[in-house]
N, C-alpha and C positions, 0 to 999 in steps of 0.2 A: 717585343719591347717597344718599335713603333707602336704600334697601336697605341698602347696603354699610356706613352708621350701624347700620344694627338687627343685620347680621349682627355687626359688630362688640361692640355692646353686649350680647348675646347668648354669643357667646364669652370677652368678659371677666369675663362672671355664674359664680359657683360648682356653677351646675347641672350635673352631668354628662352626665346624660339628653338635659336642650336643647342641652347644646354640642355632641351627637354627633348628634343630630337636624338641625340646621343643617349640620355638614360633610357629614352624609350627604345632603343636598336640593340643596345644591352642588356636590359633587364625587365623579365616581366613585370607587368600588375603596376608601371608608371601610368598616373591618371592623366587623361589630358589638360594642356592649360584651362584657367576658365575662359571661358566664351569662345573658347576653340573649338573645331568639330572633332570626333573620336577619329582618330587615325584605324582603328577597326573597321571603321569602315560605316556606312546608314546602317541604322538597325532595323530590323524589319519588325512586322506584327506577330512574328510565330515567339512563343514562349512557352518551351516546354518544360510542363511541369510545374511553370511559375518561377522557375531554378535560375533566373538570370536570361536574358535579351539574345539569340542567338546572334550574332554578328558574321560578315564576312570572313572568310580566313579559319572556321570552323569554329570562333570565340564562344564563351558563354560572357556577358558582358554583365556589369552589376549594373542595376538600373540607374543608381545616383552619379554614374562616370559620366552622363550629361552635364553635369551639375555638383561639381567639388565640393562647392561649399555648402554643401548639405552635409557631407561629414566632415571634413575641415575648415580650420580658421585661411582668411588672405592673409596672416600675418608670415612676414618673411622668417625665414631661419636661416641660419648660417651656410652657409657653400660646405658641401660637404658631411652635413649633419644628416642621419641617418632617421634622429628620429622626426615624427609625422606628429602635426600639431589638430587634433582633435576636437570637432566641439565638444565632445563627452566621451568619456570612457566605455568602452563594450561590457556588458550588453544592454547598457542604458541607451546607449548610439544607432543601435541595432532594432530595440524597439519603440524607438519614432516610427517605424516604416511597420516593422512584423511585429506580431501580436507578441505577446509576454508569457511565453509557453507553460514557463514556470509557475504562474497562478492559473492554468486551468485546470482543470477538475480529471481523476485518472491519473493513469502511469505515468510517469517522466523518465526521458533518458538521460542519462547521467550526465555528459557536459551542458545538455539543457538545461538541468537543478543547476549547477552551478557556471551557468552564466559563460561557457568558454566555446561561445561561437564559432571565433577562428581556430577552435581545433579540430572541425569539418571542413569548414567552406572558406574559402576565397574573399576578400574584399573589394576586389577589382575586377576582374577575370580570368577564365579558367578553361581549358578544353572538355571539360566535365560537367553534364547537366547538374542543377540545381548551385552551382560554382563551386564542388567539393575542391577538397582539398587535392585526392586519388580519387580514383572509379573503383567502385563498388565490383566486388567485396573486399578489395587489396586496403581500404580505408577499414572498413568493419574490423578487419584482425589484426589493425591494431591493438585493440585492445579485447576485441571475440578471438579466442584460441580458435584457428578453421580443425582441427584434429579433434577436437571435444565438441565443435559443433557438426562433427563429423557423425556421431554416436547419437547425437537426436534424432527422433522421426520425420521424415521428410527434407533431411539436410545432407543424406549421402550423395542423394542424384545431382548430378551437374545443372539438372533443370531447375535447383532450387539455388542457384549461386546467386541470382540476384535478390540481394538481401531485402530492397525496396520494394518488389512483390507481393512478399508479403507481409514487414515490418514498415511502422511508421518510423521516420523518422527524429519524430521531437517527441510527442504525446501520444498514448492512444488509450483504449479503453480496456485491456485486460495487459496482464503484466507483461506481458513479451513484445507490448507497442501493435500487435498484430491488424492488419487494416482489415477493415470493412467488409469490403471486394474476398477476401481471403477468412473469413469469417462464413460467407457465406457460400464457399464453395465447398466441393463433398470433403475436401481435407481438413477443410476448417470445421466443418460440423467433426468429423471423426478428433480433431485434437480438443476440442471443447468437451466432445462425451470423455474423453482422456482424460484432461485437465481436471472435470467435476471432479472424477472421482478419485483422482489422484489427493485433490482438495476435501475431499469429503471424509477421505480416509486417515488424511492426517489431523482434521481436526478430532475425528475418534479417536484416536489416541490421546491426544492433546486432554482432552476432556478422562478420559478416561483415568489417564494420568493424574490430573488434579484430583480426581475421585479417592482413589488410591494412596495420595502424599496426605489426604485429611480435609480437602476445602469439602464447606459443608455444602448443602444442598441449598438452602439460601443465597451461599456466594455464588452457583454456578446459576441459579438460573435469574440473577445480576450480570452475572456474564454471557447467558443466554439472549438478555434484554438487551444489554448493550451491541450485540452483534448485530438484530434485528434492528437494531434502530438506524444502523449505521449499512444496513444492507447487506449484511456477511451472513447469506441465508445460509450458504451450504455449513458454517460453522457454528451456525444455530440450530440448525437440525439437528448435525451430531452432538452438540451440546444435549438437547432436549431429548434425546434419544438417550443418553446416556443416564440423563436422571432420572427418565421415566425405569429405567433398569433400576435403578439406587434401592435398597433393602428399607428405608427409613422414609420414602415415598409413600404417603398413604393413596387407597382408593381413588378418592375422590381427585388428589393431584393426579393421579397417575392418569384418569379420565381429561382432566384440563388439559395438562402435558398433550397428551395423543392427539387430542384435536388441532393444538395449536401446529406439531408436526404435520399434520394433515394439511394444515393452509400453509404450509411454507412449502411442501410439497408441490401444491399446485401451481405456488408460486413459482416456483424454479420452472416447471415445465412451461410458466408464459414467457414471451421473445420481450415481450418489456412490460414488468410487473407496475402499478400504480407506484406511484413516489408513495404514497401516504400508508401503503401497506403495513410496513416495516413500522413504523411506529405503531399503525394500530394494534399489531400482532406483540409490539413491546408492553403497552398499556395492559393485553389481555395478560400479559405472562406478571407483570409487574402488579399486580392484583393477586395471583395466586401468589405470588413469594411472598405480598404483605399480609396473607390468610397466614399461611406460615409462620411466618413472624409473628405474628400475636399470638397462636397457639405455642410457640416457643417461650416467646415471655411469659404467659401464664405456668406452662410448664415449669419452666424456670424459678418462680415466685411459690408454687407448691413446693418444689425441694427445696429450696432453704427454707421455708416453714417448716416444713413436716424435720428437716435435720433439728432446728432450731425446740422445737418440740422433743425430740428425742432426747436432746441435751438437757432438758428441761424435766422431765421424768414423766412428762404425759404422753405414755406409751401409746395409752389406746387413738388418740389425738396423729400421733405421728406413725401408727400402722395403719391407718385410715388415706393417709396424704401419699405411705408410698404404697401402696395398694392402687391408688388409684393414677399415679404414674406408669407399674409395671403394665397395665392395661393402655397406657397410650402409645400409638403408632408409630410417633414422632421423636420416640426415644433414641438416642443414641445408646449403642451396644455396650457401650464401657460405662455410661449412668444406670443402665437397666442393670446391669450386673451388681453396681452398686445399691440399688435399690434394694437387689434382690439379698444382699447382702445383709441390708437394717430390717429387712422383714424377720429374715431368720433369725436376728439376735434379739428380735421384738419378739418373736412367738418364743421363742426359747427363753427368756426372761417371765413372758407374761404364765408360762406350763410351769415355770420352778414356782411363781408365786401362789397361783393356784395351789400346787400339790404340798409348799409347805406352809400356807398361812403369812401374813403380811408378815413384811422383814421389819424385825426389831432395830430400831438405832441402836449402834452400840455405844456402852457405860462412856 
């Protein structure tokens, strides 16, 4: 109860000096005055990781604790008042200094996208490289289940607890944030052959499935284009694989198709394919599907003539048009059947007129 009298009479005193001396002996993460030196002690030149300023006393120090008013205002607040008077709100405060994770290119980890820096790291200092919040991995499961991340490959062993190993921690370039260093060690090659064909397998299905629910062959290989363009080979390939399979593929696509698999192939086996690849491999495929298309619309434009004709009474006119659909490749199974359908009621009309003499209009 002493205490907490002195500390109090202490802080209701005019001293500045003693009132920041007292919050600093009670409570971590008080910055020092300005133009004061850090009570942590000189910083040295070692900085590891980049993580914050090692200091005396085993601190990790944030670099701006020189220099307050790089993230706050001199404006006084009240005796007592808790809150901290900012030049700008985080994580706009944050990156003055660090890059803006969230606009670069690649994965991002989730309080990265949404901007909630201080829900890793420290603003002031910490006994934790890079000024987390906890040390790694007791910070990670917060919100990584450690019993589920138990059941992945490479996550049993003790010697994979340091999650920073081999996970970035803001951005990185395949979905798991996985670093560089660990990409290309034997494990990282073994979870990459994983990972493809884990990837590879689900976009067969994926594709396969649309097959299946009715998307035409045109739509898929728009969606074949669009992957490539966008650099999603492994889900281009199994796309284009799938509709070089398709029943209503002719020859000649089925040849384009194959090729184009062919150069996606090669692609995937290089460690860093051309940027301009993927589009051009989009262009070659986005030319076959507009072959397509135009044999589609003519297609198209024959059956409703040749219907239009039949309705009409000029038989021979409209067994001539589906005649010459049930011969195209590009038929769909449930038209062809229809076709096949007015052919026979075409010959079976034109055999009755034949064998009884042109039909008399009746009185």
């Amino acid at each position: 109860m002493f205490g907490l009298v002195l500390v109090f009479l202490v802080l209701a005193s005019c001293d500045e000096d003693k009132r920041h001396q007292t919050m600093a002996f009670f409570f971590d993460g008080v910055p020092p005055l300005p133009g004061k030196v850090s009570e942590f002690g000189p910083l040295d030149s070692n900085e590891p990781g980049g993580g914050g300023r090692l200091a005396t006393g085993g601190w990790y120090v944030h670099e701006p604790l020189k220099d307050c008013t790089q993230c706050h205002t001199s404006r006084r607040r009240a005796r007592f008042s808790r809150e901290v008077q900012l030049v700008a709100e985080a994580p706009q405060l944050c990156f003055q200094c660090h890059a803006e994770y969230a606009t670069l290119a690649g994965w991002i980890h989730g309080p990265v996208t949404t901007g909630e820096c201080l829900f890793c790291h420290e603003p002031h200092k910490t006994r934790t490289p890079f000024l987390l919040t906890s040390a790694v991995p007791d910070l990670c499961h917060q919100c990584h289940d450690p019993e589920a991340l138990g059941l992945i490959p490479n996550h049993a062993e003790t010697s994979y607890a340091q999650c920073l190993d081999c996970h970035a921690g803001h951005t990185g370039v395949t979905r798991y944030l996985l670093q560089p260093a660990f990409l290309e060690s034997e494990a990282g090659h073994a979870y990459r052959l994983q990972a493809d064909r884990q990837q590879y397998e689900r976009a067969l299905q994926t594709a396969r499935n649309s097959l299946a629910e009715g998307q035409g062959i045109s739509a898929m290989l728009r969606t074949a284009a669009d992957h490539l363009e966008n650099g999603r080979l492994w889900e281009a390939r199994a796309t284009l694989e799938v509709i070089a399979e398709g029943e209503t593929v002719t020859a000649d696509e089925c040849q384009s198709i194959t090729a184009i698999v062919q150069q996606v192939s090669a692609l995937l086996e290089t460690e860093t394919p051309p940027e301009s690849a993927g589009a051009e491999l989009s262009a070659a495929l986005a030319a076959v599907e507009e072959q397509r298309s135009a044999r589609q619309r003519t297609l198209a434009g024959l059956y409703y003539q040749s219907i239009q004709a039949y309705r009409a009474g000029r038989l021979a006119e409209a067994r001539a048009g589906f005649a010459e659909l049930s011969r195209s490749e590009d038929l769909l199974e449930p038209i062809r059947q229809t076709v096949q359908r007015y052919l026979a009621e075409i010959d079976r009309t034109l055999n009755q007129t034949q064998n009884e003499g042109p039909l008399q209009p009746e009185p």
